[in-house]
N, C-alpha and C positions, 0 to 999 in steps of 0.2 A: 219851666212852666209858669204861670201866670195867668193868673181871672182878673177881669175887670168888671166891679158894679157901676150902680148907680153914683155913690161917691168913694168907694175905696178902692184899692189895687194893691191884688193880693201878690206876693211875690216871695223868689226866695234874700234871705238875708244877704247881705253885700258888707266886705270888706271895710269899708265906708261907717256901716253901720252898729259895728261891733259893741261903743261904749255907750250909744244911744240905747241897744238891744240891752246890756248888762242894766243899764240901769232902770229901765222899765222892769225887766225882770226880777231884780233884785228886792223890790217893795215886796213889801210880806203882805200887803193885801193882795199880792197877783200870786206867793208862794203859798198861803195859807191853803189855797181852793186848789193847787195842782194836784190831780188825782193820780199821776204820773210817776213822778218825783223831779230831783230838784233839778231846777234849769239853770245853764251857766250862771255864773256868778262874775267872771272876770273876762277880760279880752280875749286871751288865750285860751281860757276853757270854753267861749264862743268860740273862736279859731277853730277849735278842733270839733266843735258839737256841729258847725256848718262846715265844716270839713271832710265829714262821714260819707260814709256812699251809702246813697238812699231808695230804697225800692222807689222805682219809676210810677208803682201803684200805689204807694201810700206818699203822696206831699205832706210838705209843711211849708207855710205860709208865713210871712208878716203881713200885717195889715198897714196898710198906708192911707190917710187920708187925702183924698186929692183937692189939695187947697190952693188960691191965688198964690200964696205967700209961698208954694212949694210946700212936698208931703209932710205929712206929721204922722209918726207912728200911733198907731191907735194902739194894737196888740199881736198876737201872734195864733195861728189855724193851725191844725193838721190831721191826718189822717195816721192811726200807726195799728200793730196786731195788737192786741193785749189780751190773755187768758183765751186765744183762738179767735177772739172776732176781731172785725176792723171795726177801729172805735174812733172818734171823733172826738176832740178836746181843744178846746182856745183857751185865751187867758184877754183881757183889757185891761189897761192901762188905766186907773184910777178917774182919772181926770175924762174920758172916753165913755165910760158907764152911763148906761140909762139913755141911750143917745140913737138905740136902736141898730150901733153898729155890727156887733153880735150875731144879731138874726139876720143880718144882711151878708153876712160871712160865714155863717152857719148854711144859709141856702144856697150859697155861690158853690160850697163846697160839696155840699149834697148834690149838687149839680155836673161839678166834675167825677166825683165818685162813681157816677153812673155813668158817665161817659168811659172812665177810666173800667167796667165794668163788674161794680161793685152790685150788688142786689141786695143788700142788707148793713148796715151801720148800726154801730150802737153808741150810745153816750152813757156818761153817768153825772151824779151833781150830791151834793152835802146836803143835809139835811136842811143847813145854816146858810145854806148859800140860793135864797128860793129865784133869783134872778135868774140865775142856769135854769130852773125849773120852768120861768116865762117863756124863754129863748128857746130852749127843746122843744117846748106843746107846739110854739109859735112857727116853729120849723117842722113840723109834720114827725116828729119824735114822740110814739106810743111808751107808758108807763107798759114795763113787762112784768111786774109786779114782784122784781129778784132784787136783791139786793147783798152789795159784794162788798169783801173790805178793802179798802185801798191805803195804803201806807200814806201820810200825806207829812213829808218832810217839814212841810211850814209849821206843822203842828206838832210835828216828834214820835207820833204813835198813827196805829192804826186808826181810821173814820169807816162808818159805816154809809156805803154810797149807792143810791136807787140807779139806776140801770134804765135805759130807753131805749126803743130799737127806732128805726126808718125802716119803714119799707119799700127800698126804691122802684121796686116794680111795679107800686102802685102808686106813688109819688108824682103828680104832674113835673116837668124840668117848670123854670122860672122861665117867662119870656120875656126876652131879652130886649124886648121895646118897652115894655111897662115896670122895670126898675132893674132889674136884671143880671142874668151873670152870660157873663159873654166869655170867651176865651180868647185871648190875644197870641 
């Protein structure tokens, strides 16, 4: 599977891309904020994390920048269960931040979710981290007023993490002429 925006192209990770992915992921500014836990760290334990067999209704994504010089990784999408809901989580790449990629990959995927026949998404975000905070409002992501703990390995202990829902049934889709998530 594969979305294409206005400038990224979401896809799944490739062979290819293994020590480029490690090492994006490896920055402890992208491990500090994972509400998840920890993402490969080496080739091999890439290898085998895109190796997985993956429900067909929950993607994961890398983000690719679609640039003259050929893609540049911005960061990584996905959609997975967590504590019952389907929840939604990215990470950026440092140097990609503030750049508006996020929310353009954030609605691309909100876009397939519903195609894929999701009716409800949830996010969460750190208190410390208000940028995810921008990029959820900004993405049609209502405050549910709950907040959960979430282990954050980059940090070593538990964080206390505010919870957002979507609600896709009420959610316009993005149209695909005016910046858009399209599906390839």
């Amino acid at each position: 599977m594969f979305v294409r925006t206005e400038r990224l192209f979401l896809r799944p990770g490739w062979p290819e891309d293994f020590d480029e992915l490690v090492e994006a992921i490896s920055d402890e500014a992208v491990q500090r904020n994972l509400g998840v836990g920890e993402m490969p760290r080496s080739s091999r334990a890439m290898r085998e994390y895109l190796g997985k067999p993956r429900d067909p209704r929950l993607p994961h994504f890398f983000m690719y920048l679609r640039a003259p010089d050929g893609p540049q990784l911005v960061g990584g999408i996905g959609l997975g269960r967590i504590e019952g809901d389907i929840e939604l989580g990215y990470w950026i790449a440092p140097s990609y931040r503030g750049r508006g990629f996020a929310g353009e990959a954030v609605r691309a995927v909100l876009d397939q979710a519903r195609t894929l026949g999701h009716r409800r998404i949830v996010a969460s975000h750190f208190a410390d981290n208000p940028a995810t905070l921008g990029v959820l409002e900004a993405s049609g992501f209502a405050d549910s007023g709950e907040d959960r703990e979430r282990f954050s390995v980059g940090r070593g202990m538990p964080v206390s993490a505010r919870i957002y829902v979507a609600d896709l049934e009420h959610r316009a889709p993005v149209n695909a002429a005016n910046g858009a998530a399209m599906m390839a």
